[in-house]
N, C-alpha and C positions, 0 to 999 in steps of 0.2 A: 847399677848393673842389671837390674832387675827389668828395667827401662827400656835398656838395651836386647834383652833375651825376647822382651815381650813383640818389639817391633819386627827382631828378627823373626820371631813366629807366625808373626801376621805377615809379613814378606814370604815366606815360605808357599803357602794356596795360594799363587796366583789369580787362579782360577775362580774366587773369590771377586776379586775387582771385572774381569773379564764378563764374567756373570751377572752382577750388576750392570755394566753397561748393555749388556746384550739384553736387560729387561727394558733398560731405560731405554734403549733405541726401537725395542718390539712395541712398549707403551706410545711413542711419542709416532712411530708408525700408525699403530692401529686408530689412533687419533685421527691421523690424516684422511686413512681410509674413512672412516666415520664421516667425516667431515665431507669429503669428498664426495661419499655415496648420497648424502641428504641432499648436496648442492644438484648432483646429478637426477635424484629422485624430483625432485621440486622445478628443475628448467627443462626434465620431461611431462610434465603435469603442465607446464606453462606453454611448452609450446603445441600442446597436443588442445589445450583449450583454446591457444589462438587459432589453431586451424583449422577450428572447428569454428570458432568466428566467420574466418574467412567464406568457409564453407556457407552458413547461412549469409551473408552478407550477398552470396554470387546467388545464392538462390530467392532474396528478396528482388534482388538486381532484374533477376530473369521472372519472375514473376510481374516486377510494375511493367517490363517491355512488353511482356504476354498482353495484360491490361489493355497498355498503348495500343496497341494492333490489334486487340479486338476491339476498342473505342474507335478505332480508327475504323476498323472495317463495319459496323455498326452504324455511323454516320455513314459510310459510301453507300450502305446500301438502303438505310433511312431516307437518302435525298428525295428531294422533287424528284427532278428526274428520273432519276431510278424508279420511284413512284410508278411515276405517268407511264413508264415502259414497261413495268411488268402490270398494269392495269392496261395496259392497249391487247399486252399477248394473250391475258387472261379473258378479253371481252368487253370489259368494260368501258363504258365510254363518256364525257365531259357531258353533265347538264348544268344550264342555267337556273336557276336562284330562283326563277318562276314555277320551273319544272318540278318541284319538289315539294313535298309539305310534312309539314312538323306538328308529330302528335304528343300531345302531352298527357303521361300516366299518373294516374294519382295514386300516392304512395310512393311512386319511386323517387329516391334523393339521387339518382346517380352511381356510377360508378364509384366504388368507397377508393380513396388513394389509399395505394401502397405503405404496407409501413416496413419498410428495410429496416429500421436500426435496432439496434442487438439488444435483449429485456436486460433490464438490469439486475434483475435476480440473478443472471445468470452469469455475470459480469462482478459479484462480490469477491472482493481482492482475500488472498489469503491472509491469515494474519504473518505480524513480520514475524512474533516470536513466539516461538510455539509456545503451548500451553503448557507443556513439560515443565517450561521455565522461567513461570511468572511466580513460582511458589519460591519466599526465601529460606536459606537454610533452614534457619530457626523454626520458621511454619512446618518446613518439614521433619525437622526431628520432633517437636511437638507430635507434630499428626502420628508419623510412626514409632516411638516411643513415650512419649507420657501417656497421653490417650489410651492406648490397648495396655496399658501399666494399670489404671485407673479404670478402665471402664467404660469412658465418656463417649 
């Protein structure tokens, strides 16, 4: 009988059960949200870093065409002929191999060639891992608590 009274009392607050679920559905909500907003967080990080790919990709793109076209206009205007035409407007004019003489300076080597390629000191790659964290745990609780414990 006692069994009986007990169950009826627990049937009595409904609002008991009702309340539970309504935690269980607010938990298993807020989950989704959760869920939801990291996937959201993470496929705006990803496509905000592709398109920024993109982005430099058109700007290499546009850069080698730049190149091309000043290589290209560099040679048109390097040519012979081109040469020989703006040496005709400027005065100057074609002599033979007889017409000309060659002095030689002592001491000079020459015109020094060019050196384009980039120093290499300047060129040292970063390291991959910072220095923060080539120290292991242990080295570091060491460092920051035994040592200033001790003295050392």
């Amino acid at each position: 009988m006692i069994k009986k009274n007990w169950t009826q009392a627990y049937k009595i607050v409904p609002w008991r059960g009702q309340l539970q679920w309504l935690g269980i559905m607010a938990a298993a909500l807020l989950t989704i949200i959760l869920i939801a907003s990291i996937y959201l967080s993470i496929s705006s990080q990803a496509g905000i870093a592709g398109r920024g790919l993109q982005v430099q990709q058109r700007e290499k793109s546009d850069t080698i065409e730049s190149i091309a076209q000043l290589e290209t206009d560099l040679a048109r205007v390097t040519s012979s002929t081109e040469m020989r035409q703006r040496a005709k407007k400027l005065g100057f004019a074609s002599i033979a191999p007889q017409d000309f003489t060659y002095i030689i300076v002592p001491g000079y080597a020459g015109r020094p060639s060019a050196d384009l390629s980039p120093h290499t000191a300047d060129m040292v790659p970063p390291p991959i891992i910072k220095t923060a964290y080539t120290q292991s745990i242990w080295d570091w609780m060491y460092s920051s608590f035994v040592q200033p414990a001790y003295g050392e």
